[in-house]
C-alpha positions as CSV (number, residue, x, y, z in Angstrom):
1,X,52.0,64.3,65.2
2,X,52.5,61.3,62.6
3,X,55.7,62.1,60.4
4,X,54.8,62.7,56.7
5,X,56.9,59.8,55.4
6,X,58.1,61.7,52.6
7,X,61.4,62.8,52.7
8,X,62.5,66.2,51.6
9,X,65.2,64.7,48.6
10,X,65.8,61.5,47.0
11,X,68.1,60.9,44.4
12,X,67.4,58.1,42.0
13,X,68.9,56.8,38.6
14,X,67.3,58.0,35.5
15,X,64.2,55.2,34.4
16,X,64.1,53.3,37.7
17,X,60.8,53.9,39.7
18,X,60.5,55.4,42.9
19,X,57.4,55.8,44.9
20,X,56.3,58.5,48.1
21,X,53.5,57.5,50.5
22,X,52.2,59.9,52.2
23,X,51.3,58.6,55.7
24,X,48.8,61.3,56.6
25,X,45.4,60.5,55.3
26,X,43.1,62.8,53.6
27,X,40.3,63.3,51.3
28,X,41.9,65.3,48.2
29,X,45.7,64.6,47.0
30,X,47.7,67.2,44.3
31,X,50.9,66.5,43.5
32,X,52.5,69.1,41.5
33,X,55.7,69.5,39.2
34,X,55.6,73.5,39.0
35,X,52.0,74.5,37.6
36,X,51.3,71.3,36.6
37,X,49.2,68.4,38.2
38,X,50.9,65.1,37.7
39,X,49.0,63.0,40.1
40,X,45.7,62.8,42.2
41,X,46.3,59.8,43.9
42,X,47.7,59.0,47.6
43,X,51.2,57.6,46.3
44,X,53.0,59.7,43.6
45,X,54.9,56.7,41.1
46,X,57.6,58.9,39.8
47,X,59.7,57.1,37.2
48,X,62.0,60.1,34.4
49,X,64.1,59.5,31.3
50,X,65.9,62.2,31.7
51,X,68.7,63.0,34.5
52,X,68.2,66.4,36.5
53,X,66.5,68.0,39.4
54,X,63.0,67.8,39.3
55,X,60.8,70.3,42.4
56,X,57.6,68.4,43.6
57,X,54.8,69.7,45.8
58,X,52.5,67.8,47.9
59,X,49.1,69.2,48.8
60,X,47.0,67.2,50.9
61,X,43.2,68.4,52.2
62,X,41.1,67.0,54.6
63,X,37.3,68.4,55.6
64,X,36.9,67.1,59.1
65,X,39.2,67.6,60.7
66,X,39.9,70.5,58.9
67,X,43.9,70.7,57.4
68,X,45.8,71.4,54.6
69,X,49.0,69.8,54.4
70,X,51.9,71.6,52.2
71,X,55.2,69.1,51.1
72,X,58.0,70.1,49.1
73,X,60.2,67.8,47.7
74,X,63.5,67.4,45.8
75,X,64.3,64.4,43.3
76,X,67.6,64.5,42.0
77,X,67.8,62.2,39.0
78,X,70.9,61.2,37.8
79,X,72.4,59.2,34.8
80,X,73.0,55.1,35.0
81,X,76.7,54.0,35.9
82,X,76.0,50.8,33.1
83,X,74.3,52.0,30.1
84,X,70.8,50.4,29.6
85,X,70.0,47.7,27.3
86,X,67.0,48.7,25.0
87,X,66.2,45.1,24.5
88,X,64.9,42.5,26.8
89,X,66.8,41.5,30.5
90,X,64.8,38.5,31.8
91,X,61.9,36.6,30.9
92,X,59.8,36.1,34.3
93,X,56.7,34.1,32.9
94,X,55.9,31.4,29.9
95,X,52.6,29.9,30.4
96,X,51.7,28.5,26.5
97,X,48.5,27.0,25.9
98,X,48.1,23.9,23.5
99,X,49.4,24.6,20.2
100,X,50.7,23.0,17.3
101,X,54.3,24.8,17.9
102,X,54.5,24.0,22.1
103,X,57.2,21.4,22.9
104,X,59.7,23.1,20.0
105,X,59.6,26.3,19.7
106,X,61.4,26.2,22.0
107,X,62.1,22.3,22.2
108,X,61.1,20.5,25.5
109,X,63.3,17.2,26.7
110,X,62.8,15.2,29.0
111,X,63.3,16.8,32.4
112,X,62.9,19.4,31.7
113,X,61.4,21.8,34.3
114,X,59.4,24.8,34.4
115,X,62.3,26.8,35.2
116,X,64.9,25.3,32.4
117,X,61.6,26.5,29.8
118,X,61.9,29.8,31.1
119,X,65.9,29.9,30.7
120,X,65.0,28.5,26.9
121,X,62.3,31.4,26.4
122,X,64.8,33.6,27.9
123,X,68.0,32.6,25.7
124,X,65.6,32.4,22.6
125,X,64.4,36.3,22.9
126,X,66.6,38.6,25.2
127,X,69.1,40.9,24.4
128,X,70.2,41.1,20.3
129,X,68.4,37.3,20.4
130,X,65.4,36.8,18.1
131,X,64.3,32.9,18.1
132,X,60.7,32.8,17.6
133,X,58.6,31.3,20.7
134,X,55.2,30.1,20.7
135,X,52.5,31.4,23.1
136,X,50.0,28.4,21.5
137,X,46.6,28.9,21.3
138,X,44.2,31.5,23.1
139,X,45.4,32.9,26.3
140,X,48.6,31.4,26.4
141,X,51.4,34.1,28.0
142,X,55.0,35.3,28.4
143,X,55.9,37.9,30.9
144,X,59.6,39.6,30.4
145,X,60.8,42.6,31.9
146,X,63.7,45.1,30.8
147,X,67.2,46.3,32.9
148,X,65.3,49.3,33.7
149,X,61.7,51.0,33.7
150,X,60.2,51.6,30.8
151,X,59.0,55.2,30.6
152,X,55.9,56.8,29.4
153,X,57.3,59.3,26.9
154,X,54.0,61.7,25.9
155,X,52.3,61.3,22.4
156,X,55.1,58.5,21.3
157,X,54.9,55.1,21.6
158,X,57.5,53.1,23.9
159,X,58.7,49.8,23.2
160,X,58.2,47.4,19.9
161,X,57.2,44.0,20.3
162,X,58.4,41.6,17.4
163,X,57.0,37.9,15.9
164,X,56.6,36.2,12.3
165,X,53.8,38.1,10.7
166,X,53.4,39.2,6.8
167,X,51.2,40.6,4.4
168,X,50.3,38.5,1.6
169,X,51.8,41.2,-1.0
170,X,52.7,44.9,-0.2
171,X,50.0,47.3,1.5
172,X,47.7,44.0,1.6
173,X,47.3,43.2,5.6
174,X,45.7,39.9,4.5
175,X,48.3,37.3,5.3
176,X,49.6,36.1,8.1
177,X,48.6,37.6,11.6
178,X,48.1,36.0,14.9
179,X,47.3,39.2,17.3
180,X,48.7,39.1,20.5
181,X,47.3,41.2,23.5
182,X,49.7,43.1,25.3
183,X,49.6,44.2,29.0
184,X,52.2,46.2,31.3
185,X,52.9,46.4,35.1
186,X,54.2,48.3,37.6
187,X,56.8,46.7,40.2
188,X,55.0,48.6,43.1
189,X,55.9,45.7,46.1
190,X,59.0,46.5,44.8
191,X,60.1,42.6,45.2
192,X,61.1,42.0,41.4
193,X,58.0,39.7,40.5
194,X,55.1,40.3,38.9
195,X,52.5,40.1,40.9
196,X,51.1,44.0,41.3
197,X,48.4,44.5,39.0
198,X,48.7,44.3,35.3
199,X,47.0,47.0,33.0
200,X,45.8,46.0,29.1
201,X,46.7,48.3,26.4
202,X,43.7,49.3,24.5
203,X,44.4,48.4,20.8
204,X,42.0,48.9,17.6
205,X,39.8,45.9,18.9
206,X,39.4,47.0,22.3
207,X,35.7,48.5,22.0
208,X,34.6,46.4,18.7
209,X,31.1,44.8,19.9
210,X,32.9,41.2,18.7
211,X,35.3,41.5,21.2
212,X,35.3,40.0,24.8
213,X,36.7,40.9,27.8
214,X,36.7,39.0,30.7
215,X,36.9,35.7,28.7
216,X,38.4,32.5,30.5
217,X,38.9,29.4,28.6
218,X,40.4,26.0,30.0
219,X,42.3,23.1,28.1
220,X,41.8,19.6,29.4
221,X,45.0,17.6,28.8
222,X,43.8,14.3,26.4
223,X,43.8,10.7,28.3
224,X,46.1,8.6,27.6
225,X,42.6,6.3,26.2
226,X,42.0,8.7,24.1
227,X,41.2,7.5,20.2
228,X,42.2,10.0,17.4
229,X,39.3,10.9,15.2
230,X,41.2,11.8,11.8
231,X,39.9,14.5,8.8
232,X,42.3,13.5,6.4
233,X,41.0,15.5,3.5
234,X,42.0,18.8,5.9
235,X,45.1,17.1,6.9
236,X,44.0,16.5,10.5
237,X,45.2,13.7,12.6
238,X,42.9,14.4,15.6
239,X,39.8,16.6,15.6
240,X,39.3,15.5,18.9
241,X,42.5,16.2,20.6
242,X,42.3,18.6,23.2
243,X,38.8,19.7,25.3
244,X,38.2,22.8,25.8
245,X,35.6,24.7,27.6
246,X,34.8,28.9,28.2
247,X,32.7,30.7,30.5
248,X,30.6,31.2,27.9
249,X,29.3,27.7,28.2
250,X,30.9,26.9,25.2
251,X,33.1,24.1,24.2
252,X,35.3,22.5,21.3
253,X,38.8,20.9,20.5
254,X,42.1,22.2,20.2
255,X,42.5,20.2,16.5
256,X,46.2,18.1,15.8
257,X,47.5,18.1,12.3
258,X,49.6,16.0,9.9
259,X,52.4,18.8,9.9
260,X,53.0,18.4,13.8
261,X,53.0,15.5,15.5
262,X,54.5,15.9,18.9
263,X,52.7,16.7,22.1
264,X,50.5,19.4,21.8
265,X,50.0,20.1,26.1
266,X,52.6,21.3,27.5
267,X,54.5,18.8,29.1
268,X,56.4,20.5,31.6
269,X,53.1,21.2,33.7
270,X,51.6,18.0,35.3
271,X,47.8,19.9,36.3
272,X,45.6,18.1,34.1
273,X,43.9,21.5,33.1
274,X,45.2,24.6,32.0
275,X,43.3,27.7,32.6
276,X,43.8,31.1,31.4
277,X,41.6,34.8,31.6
278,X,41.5,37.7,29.4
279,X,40.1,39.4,26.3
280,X,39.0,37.6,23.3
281,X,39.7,39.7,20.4
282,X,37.6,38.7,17.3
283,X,38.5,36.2,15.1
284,X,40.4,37.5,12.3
285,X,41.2,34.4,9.7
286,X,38.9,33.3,6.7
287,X,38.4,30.5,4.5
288,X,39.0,32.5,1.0
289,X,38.5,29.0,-0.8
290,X,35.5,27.9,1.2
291,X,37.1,24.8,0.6
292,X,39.4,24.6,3.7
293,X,42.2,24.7,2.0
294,X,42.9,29.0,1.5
295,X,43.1,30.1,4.9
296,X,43.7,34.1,5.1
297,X,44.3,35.8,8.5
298,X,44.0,40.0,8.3
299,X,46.1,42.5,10.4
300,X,44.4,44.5,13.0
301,X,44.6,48.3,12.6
302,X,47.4,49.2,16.2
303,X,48.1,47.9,19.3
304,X,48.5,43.7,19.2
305,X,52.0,41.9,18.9
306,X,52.2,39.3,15.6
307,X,49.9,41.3,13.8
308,X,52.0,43.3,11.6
309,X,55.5,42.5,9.9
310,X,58.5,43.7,12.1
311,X,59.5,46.1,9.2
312,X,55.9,47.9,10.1
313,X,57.2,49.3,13.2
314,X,54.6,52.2,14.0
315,X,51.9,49.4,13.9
316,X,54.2,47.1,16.3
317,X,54.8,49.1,18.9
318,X,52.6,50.1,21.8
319,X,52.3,53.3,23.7
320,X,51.9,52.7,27.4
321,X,49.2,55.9,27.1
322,X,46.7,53.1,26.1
323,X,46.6,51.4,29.6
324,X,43.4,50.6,30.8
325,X,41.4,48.7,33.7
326,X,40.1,45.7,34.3
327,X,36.9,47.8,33.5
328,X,38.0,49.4,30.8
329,X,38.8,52.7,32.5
330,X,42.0,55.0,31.1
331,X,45.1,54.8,33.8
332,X,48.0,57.1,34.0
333,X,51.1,55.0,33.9
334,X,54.1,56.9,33.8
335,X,56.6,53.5,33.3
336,X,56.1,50.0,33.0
337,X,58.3,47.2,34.8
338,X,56.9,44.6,33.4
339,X,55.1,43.4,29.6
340,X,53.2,40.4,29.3
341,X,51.9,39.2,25.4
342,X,49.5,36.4,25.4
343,X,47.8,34.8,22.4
344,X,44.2,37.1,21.7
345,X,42.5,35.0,18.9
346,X,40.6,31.9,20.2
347,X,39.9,29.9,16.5
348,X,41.0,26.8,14.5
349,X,42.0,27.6,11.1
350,X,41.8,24.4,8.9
351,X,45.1,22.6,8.6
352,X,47.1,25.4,9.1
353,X,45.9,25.2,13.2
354,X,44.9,27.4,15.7
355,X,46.1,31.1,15.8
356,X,48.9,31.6,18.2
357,X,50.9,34.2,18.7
358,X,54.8,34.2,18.0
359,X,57.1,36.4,19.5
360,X,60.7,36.9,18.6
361,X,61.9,40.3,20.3
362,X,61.2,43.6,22.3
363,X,62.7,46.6,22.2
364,X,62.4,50.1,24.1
365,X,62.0,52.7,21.7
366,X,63.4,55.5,24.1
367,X,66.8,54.0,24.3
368,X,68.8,54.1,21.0
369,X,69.9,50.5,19.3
């Protein structure tokens, strides 16, 4: 006989993730919390927001051999010691693409390393902090992480995700908006990283026919050879400045302007290319003037970070319901350990640059301010 590997009680602090593996193998799984199915899967993620004892059953079937494996469990789930913070712990990832805004916001000097960024990106945007950073143009990402899990509270959305949108007047969502995609993961290795894989959350765009998923696009860093080609009537310095190419065998330039002249790339990665994957979400800015010169970027309907002014805060927050698969397949989350935003718009906009995502905060909703 193989023991079970699931013990008959746990105890475990309220939002902090715990996870049972069954070791005996079979073809049908049910894990129940009184009449109700929670799970179907082998391992049982159990993650609460509330302290108490919660009664689990495991039912495991198998055809041949024939067995049916009965488990009861007990998880007591008791209150934090430290109170939670609802906002932001640590920042884990900033990977910017090109942008007009990389190199200040926030402001590289020389020597600085990958990891001083990340303590920049950190200071900038956790806890009560809210210093705008810039994800640049498409694809590029920031990964943070709360104190604790985030739960999946049914039919309410979880955690708020601020940057520097705004309507052009009241009610108008033609403005200002750089949508940024969101995606959440589970710490299952349990080792504090995140590297487990990372789940989208379906917003408005997510099944428009202009959208794409599986999208990778890589910058080329410019040679030091390189000669400007200026558009001064669009206040361009360099329409030239920075290749990139898609796998979509397409290809084009990030474009410099008058209004930012430092480094564009990065310059605390030395890889002459920059590549990033993802979904392409429809380009959302127009020239109003036809001229160039009256560029007007319009709010998505739900579910993108820097789409929607921070005061709008049912239409910047994000429901971890909405989790998805690579293949666009629903998935039952019941926390998140980890959120990553990266820049979903992939288009030049005149003088006023490329669209790139800003963010300035994150909150979780289900712990009070």
């Amino acid at each position: 006989m193989v023991g079970l590997g699931i013990d008959d009680t746990y105890t475990i602090e309220r939002m902090r993730t715990l996870i049972l593996h069954p070791e005996y193998e079979g073809e049908h799984y049910a894990w129940r919390m009184g009449d109700k199915v929670i799970s179907t899967e082998r391992d049982l993620i159990f993650c609460q927001a509330e302290a108490g004892t919660y009664n689990l059953q495991l039912e495991i079937n198998n055809p041949t051999p024939s067995y049916t494996i009965l488990h009861n469990t007990t998880i007591v789930v008791f209150d934090e010691e430290v109170a939670y913070s609802p906002y932001i712990s640590k920042v884990l990832e900033y990977n910017p693409a090109p942008g007009q805004f990389i190199n200040t916001m926030p402001e590289y000097e020389e020597g600085d390393t990958y990891q001083t960024m990340l303590s920049k990106v950190e200071d900038a945007i956790a806890g009560t902090n809210r210093s705008l950073i810039s994800l640049g143009g498409w694809g590029g990402y920031v990964t943070f992480a709360f104190d604790h899990s985030v739960v999946n509270t049914p039919n309410l959305p979880d955690f708020i995700v601020e940057g520097n949108a705004f309507y052009a007047s009241a009610g108008n969502r033609n403005g200002s908006s750089e949508p940024g995609v969101v995606m959440v993961s589970i710490d299952v290795n349990r080792n504090g990283l995140p590297d487990d894989p990372f789940y989208e959350l379906a917003g408005s765009e997510y099944t428009n026919p202009a959208t794409i998923h599986q999208y990778a696009l890589t910058y080329h860093r410019t040679p030091a050879e390189h000669t400007p080609q200026a558009d001064t009537k669009n206040s361009l310095s360099d329409t030239t400045y920075i290749l990139w190419k898609n796998n979509q065998g397409e290809q084009g330039y990030v474009h410099k302007n008058t209004f930012h002249s430092q480094d564009y790339y990065p310059l605390w990665f030395t890889d002459s290319t920059l590549t990033f994957y993802g979904t392409r979400l429809p380009d959302n800015a127009v020239d109003k003037s036809g001229k160039g010169n009256m560029w007007v970027q319009t709010a998505y309907d739900y579910g993108y970070a820097d789409s929607h002014p921070n005061d709008s805060i049912s239409r910047c927050s994000f429901d971890i319901a909405w989790a998805v698969t690579a293949e666009g397949e629903p998935v039952n989350l019941p926390c998140a350990d980890f959120v990553r935003v990266y820049t979903g718009v992939h288009q030049q906009c005149g003088w006023i640059g490329e669209i790139s995502t800003e963010i300035s905060h994150a909150r979780d909703l289900n712990i009070e301010e």
